[in-house]
C-alpha positions in Angstrom: -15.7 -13.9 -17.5 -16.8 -16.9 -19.6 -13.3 -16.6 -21.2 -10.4 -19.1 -19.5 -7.6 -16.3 -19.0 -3.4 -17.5 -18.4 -0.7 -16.1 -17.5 3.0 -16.4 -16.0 2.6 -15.8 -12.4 5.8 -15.9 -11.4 8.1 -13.1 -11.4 9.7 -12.1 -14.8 13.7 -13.5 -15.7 15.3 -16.9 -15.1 14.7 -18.9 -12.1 14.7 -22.3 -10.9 11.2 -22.9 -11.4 8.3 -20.9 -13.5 4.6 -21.1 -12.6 1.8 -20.6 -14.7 -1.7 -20.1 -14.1 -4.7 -21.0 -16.0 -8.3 -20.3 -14.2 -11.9 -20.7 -15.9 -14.6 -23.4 -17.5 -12.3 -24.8 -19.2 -8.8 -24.7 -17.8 -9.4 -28.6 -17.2 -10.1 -29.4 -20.7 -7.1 -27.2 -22.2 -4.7 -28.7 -19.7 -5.9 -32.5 -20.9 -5.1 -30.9 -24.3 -1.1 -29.8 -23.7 -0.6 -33.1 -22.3 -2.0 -34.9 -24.7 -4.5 -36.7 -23.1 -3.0 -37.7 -19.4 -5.2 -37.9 -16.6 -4.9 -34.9 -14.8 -4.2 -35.2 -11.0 -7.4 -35.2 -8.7 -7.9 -31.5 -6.9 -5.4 -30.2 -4.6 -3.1 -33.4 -5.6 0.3 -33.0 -7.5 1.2 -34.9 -10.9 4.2 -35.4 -13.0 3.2 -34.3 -16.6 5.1 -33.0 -19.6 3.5 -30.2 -21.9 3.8 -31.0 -25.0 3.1 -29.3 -28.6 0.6 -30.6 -31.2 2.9 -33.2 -32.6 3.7 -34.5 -29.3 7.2 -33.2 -28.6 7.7 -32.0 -24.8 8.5 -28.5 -24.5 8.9 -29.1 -20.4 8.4 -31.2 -17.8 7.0 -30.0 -14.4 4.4 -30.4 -11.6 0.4 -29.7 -12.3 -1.9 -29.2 -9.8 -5.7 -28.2 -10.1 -8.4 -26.8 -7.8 -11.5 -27.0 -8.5 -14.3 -24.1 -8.4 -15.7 -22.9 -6.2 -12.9 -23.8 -3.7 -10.0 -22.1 -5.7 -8.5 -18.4 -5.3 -10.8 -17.6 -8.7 -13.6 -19.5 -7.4 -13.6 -21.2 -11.4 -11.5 -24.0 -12.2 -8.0 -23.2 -11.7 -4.8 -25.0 -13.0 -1.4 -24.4 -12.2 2.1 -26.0 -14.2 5.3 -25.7 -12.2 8.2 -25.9 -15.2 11.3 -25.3 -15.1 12.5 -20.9 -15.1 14.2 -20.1 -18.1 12.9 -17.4 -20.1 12.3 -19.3 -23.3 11.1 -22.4 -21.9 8.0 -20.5 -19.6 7.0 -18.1 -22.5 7.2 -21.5 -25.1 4.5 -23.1 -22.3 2.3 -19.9 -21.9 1.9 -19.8 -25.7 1.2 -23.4 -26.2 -1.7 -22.8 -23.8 -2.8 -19.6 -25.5 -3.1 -22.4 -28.7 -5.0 -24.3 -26.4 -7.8 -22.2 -26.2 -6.7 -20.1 -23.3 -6.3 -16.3 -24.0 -3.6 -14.1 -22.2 -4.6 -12.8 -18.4 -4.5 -8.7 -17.8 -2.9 -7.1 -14.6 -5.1 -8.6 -11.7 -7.2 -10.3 -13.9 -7.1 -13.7 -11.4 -8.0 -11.6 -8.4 -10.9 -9.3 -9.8 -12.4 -12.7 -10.8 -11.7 -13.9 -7.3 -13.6 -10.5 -6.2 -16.4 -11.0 -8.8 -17.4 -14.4 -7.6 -17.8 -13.6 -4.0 -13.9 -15.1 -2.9 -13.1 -12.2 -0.8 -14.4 -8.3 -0.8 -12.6 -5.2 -2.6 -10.8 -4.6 0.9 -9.3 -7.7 0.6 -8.4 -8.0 -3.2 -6.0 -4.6 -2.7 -4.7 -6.4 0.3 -3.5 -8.7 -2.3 -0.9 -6.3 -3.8 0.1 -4.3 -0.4 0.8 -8.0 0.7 3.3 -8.9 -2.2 4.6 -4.8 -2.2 5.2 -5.0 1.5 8.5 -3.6 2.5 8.7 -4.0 6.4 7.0 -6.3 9.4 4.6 -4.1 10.1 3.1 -3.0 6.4 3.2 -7.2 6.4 1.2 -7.6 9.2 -1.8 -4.7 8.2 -1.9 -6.5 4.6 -2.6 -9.5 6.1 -4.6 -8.3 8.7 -7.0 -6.6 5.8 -6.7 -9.7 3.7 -8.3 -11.8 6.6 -11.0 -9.1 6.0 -11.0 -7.0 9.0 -11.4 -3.7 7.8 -14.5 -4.8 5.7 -15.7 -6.1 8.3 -15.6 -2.8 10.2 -17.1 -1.3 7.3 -19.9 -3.8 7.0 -20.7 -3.3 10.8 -21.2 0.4 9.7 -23.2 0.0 6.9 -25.3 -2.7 9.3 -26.1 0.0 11.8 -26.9 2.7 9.3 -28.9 0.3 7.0 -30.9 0.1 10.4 -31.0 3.4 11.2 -32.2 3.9 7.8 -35.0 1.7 7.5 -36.6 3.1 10.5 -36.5 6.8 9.3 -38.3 5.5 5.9 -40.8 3.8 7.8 -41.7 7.1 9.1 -41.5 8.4 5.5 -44.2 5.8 4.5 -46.5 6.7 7.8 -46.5 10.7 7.3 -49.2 10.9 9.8 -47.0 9.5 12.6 -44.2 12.0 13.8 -40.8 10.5 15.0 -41.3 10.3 18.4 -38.5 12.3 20.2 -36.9 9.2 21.9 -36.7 7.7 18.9 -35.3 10.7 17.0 -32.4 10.8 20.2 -32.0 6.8 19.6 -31.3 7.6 15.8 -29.2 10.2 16.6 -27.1 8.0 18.8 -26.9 5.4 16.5 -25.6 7.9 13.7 -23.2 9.7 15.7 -21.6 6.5 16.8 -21.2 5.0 13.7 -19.7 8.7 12.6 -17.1 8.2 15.4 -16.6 4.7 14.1 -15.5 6.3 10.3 -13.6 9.2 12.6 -11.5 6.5 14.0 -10.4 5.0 10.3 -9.6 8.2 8.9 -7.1 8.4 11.3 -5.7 5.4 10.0 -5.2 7.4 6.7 -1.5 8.3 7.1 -0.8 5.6 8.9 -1.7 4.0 5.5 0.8 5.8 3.4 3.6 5.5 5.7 3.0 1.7 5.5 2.4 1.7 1.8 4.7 4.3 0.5 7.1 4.7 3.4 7.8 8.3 5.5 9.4 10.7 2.7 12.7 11.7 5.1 14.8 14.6 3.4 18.5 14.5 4.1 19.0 18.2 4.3 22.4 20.1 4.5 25.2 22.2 3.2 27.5 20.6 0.9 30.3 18.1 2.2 28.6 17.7 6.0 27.6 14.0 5.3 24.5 14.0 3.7 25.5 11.0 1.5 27.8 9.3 4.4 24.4 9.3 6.2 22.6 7.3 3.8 25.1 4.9 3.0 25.1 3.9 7.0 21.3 3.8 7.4 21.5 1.9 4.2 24.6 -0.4 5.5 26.2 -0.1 2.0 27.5 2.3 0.0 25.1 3.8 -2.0 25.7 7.0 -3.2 29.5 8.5 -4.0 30.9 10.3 -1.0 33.6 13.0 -1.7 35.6 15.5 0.2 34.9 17.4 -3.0 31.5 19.9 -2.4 28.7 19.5 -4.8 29.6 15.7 -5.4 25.8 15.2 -5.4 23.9 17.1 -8.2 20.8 14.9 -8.0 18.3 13.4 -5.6 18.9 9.7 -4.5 16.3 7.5 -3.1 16.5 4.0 -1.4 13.8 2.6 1.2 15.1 1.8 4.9 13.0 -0.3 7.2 13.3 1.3 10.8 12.2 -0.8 13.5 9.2 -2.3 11.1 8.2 1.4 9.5 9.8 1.7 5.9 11.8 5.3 5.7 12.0 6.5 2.2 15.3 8.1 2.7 16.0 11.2 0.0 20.0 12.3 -0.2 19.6 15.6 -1.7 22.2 17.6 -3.5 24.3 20.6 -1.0 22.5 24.0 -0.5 24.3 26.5 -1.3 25.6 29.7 -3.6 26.3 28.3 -6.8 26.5 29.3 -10.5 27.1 25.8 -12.0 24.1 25.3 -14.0 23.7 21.6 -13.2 24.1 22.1 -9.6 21.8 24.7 -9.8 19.0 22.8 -10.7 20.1 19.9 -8.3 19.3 22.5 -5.4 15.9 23.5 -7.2 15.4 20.1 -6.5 16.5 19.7 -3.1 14.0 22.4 -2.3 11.1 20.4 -4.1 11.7 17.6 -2.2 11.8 19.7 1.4 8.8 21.1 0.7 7.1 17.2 0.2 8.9 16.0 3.5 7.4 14.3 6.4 11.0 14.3 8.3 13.6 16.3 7.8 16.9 15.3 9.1 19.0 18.4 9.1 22.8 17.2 9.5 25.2 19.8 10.3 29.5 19.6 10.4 30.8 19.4 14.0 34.2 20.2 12.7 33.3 23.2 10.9 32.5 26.3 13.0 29.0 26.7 14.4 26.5 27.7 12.4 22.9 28.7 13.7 20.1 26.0 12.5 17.3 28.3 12.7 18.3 29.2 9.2 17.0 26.3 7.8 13.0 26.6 7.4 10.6 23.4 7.4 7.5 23.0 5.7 4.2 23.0 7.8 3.5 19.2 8.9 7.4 17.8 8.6 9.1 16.9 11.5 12.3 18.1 12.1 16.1 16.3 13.6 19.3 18.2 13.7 22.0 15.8 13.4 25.2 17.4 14.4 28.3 14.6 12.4 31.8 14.4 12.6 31.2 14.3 16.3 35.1 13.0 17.0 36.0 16.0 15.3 34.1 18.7 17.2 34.8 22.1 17.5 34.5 24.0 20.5 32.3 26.2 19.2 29.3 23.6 19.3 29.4 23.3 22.9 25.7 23.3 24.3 24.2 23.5 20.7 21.5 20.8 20.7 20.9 18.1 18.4 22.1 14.5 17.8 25.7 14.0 17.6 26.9 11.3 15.6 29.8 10.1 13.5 29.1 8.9 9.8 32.9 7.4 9.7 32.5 5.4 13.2 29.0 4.6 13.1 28.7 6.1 17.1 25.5 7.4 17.8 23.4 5.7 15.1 21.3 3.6 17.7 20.1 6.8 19.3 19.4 8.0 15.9 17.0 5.3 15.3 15.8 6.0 18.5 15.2 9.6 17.8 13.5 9.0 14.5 11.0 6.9 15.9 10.4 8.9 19.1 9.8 11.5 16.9 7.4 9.8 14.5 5.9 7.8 17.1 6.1 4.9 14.8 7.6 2.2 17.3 6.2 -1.4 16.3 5.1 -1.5 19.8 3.3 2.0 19.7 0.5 1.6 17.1 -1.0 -1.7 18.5 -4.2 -2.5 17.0 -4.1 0.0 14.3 -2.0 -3.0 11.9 -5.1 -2.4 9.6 -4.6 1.4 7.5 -7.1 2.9 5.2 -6.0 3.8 1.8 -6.6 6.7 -0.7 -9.6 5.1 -2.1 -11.1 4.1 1.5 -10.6 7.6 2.8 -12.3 9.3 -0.2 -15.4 6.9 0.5 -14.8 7.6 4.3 -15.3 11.0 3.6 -17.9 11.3 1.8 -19.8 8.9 4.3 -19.2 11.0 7.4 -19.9 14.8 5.2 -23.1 12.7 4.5 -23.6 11.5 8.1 -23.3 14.8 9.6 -25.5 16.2 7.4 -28.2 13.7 8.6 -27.2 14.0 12.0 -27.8 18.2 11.8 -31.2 17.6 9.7 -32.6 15.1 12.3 -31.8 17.0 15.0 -33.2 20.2 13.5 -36.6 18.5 13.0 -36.3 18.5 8.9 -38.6 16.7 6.5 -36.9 12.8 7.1 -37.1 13.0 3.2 -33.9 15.1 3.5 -32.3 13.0 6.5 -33.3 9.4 5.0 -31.1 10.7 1.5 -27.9 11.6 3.2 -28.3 8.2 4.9 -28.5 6.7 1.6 -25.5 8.6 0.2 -23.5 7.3 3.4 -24.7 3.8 2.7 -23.9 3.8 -1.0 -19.9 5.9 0.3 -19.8 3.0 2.4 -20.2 0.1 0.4 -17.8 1.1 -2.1 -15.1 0.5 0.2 -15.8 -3.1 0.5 -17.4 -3.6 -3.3 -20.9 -3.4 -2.1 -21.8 -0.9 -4.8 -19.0 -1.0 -7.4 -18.1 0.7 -10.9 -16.2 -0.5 -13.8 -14.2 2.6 -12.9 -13.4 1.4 -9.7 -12.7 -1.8 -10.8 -10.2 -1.0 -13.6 -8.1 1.7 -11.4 -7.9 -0.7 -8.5 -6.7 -4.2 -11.1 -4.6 -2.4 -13.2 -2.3 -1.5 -11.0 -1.6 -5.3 -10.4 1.0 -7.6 -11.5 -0.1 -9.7 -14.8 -0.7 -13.6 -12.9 -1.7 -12.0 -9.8 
């Protein structure tokens, strides 16, 4: 990291303004250089300065701020120029400090460094990106409650306990001719099996996690022409898909996020089930059926003014929750009477408050419902979560057996080394480079 590294970190296209971001040893001296010898503003204070080329002509004008390490986001020197946002003009800047001395900043680049000199913990760094990727209230509020640190703080109670746990057991290693006395063995025990119900309680968080990051994957499931596509363009509130009294209008799968009541619905329009030898439409119900069988809600919507037709035809996957919508309820035929479901009308809007209602009854993913669980585990935190309690309850079975502590002391050291990945205690360059390069370039 003895290189400085900059890059545009403001979104891409023209804009009012453009920042860009310079952060290492020298990021002070280059910036001195592409104003051609200004002072630069003291830390944390704003200046008027021009960037200029090596003959002196100004390629913008803007605002330039610096921080200075340790106390910046990097933790090294850190310079930022606030230009003006045309394409031509930011890129013009960028390159001018490229022939400064600085070289050009990979995806995350700023916020690994921020990682590697001690700014915040691996929790926190991908808190970064569900932070800026947040699509509702609530995915907004875990991000920032794991960017305060709160769920490596959780982990690095754990790791405390068992760190503990596991320096006693070795210091009956290093003493063979002492046995553990059996208080002490029940005390260890204890200890373990509360910090395993401590890892039990954040895996629940696990798909609480990929709702808030990915959003709940709700199939729009019907027959052709019952307003499957009328659906989404009202939980939308615009028109987003083509709507047609003509059947098999929609021959391909259309996706749009939705935020209900501060949970982010990924709402899939799927294409009519039915009979069909068109080849195109066809595969557009293959598809349909891929797409079921990945659901976590299924909202089957039926025609009202059609005659009834039984629902129990329709068969959803293991896991998916399942809502009968019954439309066109102005139009009703008398043959629905008493079937059940959630009657609604696409062209009125009636009954759409219930359905919101419904949906998050049915989810129990109300705002107000999941309290303090604002802070979600991830893929890569449930993998290491995993592998920490397999390794826990192994240690917890050999203790309590009356093993050689040999064996019970090395699960304990797998669960410690599980755990500290989490929060970058022990860390790879493979861990490193799958988590960053899934950033933004600036970021």
């Amino acid at each position: 990291m003895s290189e400085t590294i900059v890059a545009i970190a403001s979104p891409p296209g023209m804009g009012a303004v453009s920042v860009i971001r310079l952060s290492g040893a020298r990021a002070f001296k280059i910036a001195i250089s592409v104003v051609r010898g200004e002072v630069l503003p003291k830390p944390r204070r704003v200046g008027l300065r021009s960037i200029q080329d090596d003959t002196g002509r100004v390629i913008d004008e803007g605002l330039l701020i610096t921080f200075e390490g340790p106390g910046s986001y990097t933790g090294e020197d850190v310079v930022e120029f606030t230009g003006h946002g045309g394409v031509m003009v930011t890129r013009r800047v960028l390159e001018r400090f490229v022939e400064a001395g600085a070289i050009p900043a990979g995806p995350g680049e700023f916020t690994q460094r921020a990682f590697m000199n001690g700014r915040m913990d691996l929790t926190q760094a991908e808190a970064v990106m569900d932070l800026i990727s947040a699509q509702t209230s609530l995915a907004l509020r875990s991000a920032n409650e794991q960017l305060d640190g709160r769920l490596g703080r959780t982990c690095e109670n754990i790791r405390a306990k068992l760190l503990g746990a596991t320096a006693h057991l070795e210091a009956f290693i290093d003493f063979p001719e002492e046995d553990i006395d059996p208080e002490v063995g029940a005390a260890l025990c204890r200890t373990l099996s509360e910090q395993s119900a401590s890892i039990a309680g954040l895996l629940s968080t696990a798909d609480q996690g990929r709702i808030l990051r990915e959003g709940v994957r709700t199939v729009i499931f019907g027959k052709p022409n019952v307003g499957k596509s009328s659906l989404l363009n009202r939980l939308l509130g615009y028109q987003r898909a083509i709507v047609s009294s003509k059947e098999g209008t929609t021959r391909d799968t259309i996706e749009e996020v939705v935020n209900l009541r501060g949970i982010p619905l990924r709402l899939i329009d799927t294409a009519g089930v039915r009979e069909s030898s068109d080849e195109i439409e066809q595969e557009g119900i293959a598809m349909t059926h891929g797409q079921l069988a990945r659901a976590d809600l299924v909202l089957v919507i039926w025609d009202l003014s059609e005659s009834f037709v039984d629902s129990a035809e329709v068969s959803i996957p293991d896991g998916a929750r399942r809502l009968d919508i019954l439309n066109k309820s102005d139009l009703e035929d008398v043959s629905w009477a008493g079937a059940k479901g959630l009657r609604i009308s696409c062209e009125s809007g009636s009954g759409f408050e219930d359905l919101e209602s419904a949906i998050s009854k049915l989810l129990s993913l109300d705002e107000a419902q999941w309290g303090d669980h604002s802070v979600a585990v991830n893929a890569r935190h449930q993998a290491c979560l995993t592998r920490a309690q397999s390794s826990l309850i192994k240690a917890i079975t050999s203790l309590r057996a009356g093993d050689e502590p040999e064996l019970t002391a090395l699960d304990l050291r797998e669960a410690l080394t599980a755990i500290g990945e989490i929060a970058g205690i022990v860390d790879t360059e493979e861990i490193l480079g799958e988590i960053f390069g899934n950033f933004c370039i600036g970021k």
